[in-house]
N, C-alpha and C positions, 0 to 999 in steps of 0.2 A: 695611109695610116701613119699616125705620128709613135713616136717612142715617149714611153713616161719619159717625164724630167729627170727622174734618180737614176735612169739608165746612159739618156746621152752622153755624160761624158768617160761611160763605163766603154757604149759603142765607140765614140771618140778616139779613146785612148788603144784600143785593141785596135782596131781600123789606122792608127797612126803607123802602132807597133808593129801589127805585123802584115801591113797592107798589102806587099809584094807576093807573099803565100798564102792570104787569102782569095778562093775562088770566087766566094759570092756571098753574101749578108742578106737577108729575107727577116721579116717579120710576119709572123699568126698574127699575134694581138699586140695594143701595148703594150705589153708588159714582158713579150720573149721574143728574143733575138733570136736566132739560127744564122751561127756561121758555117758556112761550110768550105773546108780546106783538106790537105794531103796528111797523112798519118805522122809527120815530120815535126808538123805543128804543135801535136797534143803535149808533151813536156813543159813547153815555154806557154804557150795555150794557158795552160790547167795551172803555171804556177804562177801568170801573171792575176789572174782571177781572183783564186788564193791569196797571197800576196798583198797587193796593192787594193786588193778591193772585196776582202773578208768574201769571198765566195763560198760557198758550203757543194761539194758534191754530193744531191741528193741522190742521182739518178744516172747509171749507164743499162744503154739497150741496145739490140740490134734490131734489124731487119734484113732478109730476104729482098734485095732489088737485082736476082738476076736475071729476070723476066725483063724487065725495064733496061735493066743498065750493066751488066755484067759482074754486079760487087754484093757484097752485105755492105752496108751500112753500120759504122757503132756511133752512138747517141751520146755526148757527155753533157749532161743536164746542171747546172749550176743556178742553186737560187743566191740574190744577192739579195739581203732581207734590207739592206740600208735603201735601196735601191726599188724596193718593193716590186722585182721581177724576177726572169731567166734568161740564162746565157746557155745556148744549146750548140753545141760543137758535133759538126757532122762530119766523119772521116770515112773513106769508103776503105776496107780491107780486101 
């Protein structure tokens, strides 16, 4: 599955930035990223977004994954409306 255009060089630039502490990057659709990295992350994370690339947080949630994996999950959802998608940050607690 490809990423819209308004997003690659949003993925680009985070994937540059902060490739060493990121775990893994996945896409749903075109239009939402999911990164997912360690709780260390979310500060620089959430202000590079912000920042450099007008992100708006619409959306944090959790889940329940101790059946699976031993953690919750918290969800930081970011739309990037120039970008026409989302940036979805996955940090286990």
């Amino acid at each position: 599955m490809n990423v819209l255009p308004g997003l690659q060089p949003v993925l680009a630039d985070l994937t540059e930035r902060f490739s060493s502490r990121i775990e893994a990057v996945h896409q749903a659709s075109p239009n939402e990223i999911y990164v997912h990295a360690k709780m260390e992350l979310v500060a620089g994370f959430c202000a590079q977004l912000y920042k450099k690339w007008n992100g708006r947080l619409v959306s944090l949630f959790a889940d329940d994954a101790r059946a699976q994996e031993r953690t919750f999950h918290l969800y930081y959802v970011f739309a990037l409306d120039n970008a026409h998608g989302f940036v979805i940050l996955r940090v286990p607690v």
